[in-house]
C-alpha positions in Angstrom: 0.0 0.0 0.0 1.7 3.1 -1.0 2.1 5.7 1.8 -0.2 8.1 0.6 -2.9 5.6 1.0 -1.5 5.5 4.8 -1.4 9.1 4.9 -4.7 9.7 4.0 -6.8 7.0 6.6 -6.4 9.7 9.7 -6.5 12.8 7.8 -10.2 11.8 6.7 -11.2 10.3 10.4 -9.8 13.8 11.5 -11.8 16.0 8.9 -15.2 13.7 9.7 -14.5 13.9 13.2 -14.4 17.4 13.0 -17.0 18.1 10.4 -19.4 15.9 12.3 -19.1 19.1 15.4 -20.4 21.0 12.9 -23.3 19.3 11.3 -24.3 18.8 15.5 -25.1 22.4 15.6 -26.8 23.2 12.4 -30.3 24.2 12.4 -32.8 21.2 13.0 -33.9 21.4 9.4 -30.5 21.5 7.6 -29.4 19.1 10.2 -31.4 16.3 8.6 -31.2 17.7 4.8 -27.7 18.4 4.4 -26.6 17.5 7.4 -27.4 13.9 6.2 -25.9 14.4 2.5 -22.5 15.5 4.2 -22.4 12.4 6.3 -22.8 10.4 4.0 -20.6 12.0 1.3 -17.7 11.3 4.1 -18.8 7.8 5.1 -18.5 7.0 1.5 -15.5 8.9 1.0 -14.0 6.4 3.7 -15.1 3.4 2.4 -13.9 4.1 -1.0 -10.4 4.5 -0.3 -10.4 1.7 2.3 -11.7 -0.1 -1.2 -9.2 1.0 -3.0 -6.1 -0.4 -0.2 -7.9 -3.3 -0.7 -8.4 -4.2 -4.5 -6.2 -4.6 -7.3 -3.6 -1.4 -8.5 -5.6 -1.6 -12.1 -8.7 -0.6 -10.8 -7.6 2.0 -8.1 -8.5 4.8 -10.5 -12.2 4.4 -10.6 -12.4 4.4 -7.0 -10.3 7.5 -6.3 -12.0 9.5 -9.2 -15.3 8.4 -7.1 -13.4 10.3 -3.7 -12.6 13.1 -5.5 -16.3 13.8 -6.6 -17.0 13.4 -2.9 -14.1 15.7 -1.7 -15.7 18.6 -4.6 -19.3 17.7 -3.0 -18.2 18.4 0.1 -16.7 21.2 -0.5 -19.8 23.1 -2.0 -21.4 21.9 0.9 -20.0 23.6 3.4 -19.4 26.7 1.0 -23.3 26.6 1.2 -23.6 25.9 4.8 -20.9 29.2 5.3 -22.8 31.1 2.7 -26.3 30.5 4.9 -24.8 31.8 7.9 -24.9 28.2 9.0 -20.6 28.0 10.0 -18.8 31.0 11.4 -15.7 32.1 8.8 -13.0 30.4 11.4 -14.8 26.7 11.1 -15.2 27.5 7.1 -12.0 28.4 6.5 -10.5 25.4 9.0 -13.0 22.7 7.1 -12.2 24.0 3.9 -8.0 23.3 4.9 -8.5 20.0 5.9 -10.6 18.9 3.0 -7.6 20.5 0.9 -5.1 18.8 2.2 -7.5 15.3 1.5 -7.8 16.4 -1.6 -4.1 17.1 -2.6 -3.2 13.6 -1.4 -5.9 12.2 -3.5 -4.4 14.1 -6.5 -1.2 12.5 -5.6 -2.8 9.0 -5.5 -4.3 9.8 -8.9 -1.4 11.0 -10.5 0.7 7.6 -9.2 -1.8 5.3 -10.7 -1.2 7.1 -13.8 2.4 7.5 -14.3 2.0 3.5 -13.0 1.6 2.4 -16.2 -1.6 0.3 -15.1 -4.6 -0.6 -17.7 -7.6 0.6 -16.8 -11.1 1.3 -17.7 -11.8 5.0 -16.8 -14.9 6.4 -15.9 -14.9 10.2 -16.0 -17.3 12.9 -13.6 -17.6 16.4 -13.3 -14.8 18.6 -15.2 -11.9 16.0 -14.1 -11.8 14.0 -16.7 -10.1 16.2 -19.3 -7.5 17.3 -17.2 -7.1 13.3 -16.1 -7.4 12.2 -20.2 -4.5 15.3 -21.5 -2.4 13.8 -18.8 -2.9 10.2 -20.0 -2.1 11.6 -23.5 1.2 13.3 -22.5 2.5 10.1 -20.4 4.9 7.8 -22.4 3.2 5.0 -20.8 1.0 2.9 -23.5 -1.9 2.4 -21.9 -5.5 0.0 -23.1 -8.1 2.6 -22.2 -11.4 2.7 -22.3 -13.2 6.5 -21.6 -16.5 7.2 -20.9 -17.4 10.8 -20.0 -20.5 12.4 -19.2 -21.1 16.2 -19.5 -17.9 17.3 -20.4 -15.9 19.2 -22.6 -12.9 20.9 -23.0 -14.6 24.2 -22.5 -16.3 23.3 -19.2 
């Protein structure tokens, strides 16, 4: 398991841990609306890279393109949540660093399983998958791809 993988385990039981304070003392209502999205955007978050330590190097891709839509959820979440008056600026800003710091490590991870020189089928979301697909294309690895994308183009 490469360290990042290591790496990133507490940092996410950290940023739930601390997120979950949060959610605790939003209004009743958003409590149990978005409240309930954000937990489980970060239980899933969790389970998908304790997937990924545990399945085969080829298919890691998938599942960390699947924790960076959550980490991009997330994070207009709580931009939401700060924009309602629902988080002071000091939890906002402190959220929104720990999420970043997940989210650099998750680039990382990306980035390793692509200069890896792994096969694999690639399934792209949001505006990622361009910048993910031009940095397949510039890699001297030979890889067997097979790209699906939904919604996006290069001028997204």
């Amino acid at each position: 398991m490469p360290n990042n993988e290591l790496i990133i385990i507490p940092k996410i039981e950290k940023y739930i841990e601390y997120i979950l304070t949060i959610l605790l003392k939003l209004p009743r209502t958003e409590k149990f609306s978005i409240g309930t999205e954000v937990k489980t955007s970060m239980y899933n978050m969790l389970k998908n890279i304790l997937l990924a330590t545990k399945i085969d190097k080829s298919k890691r891709l998938e599942i960390y393109n699947l924790v960076d839509v959550e980490i991009y959820f997330q994070r207009i979440c709580i931009r939401i949540m700060y924009n309602n008056g629902w988080i002071d600026d000091k939890k906002y800003k402190y959220s929104n660093e720990l999420l970043s710091e997940i989210g650099k490590i998750m680039q990382r991870l990306i980035d390793e399983t692509i200069q890896g020189g792994y096969n694999f089928i690639f399934e792209g979301t949001m505006g990622k998958s361009v910048s993910i697909l031009d940095k397949l294309q510039a890699s001297e690895n030979n890889y067997d791809i097979i790209a699906r994308l939904m919604a996006v183009s290069r001028e997204e």
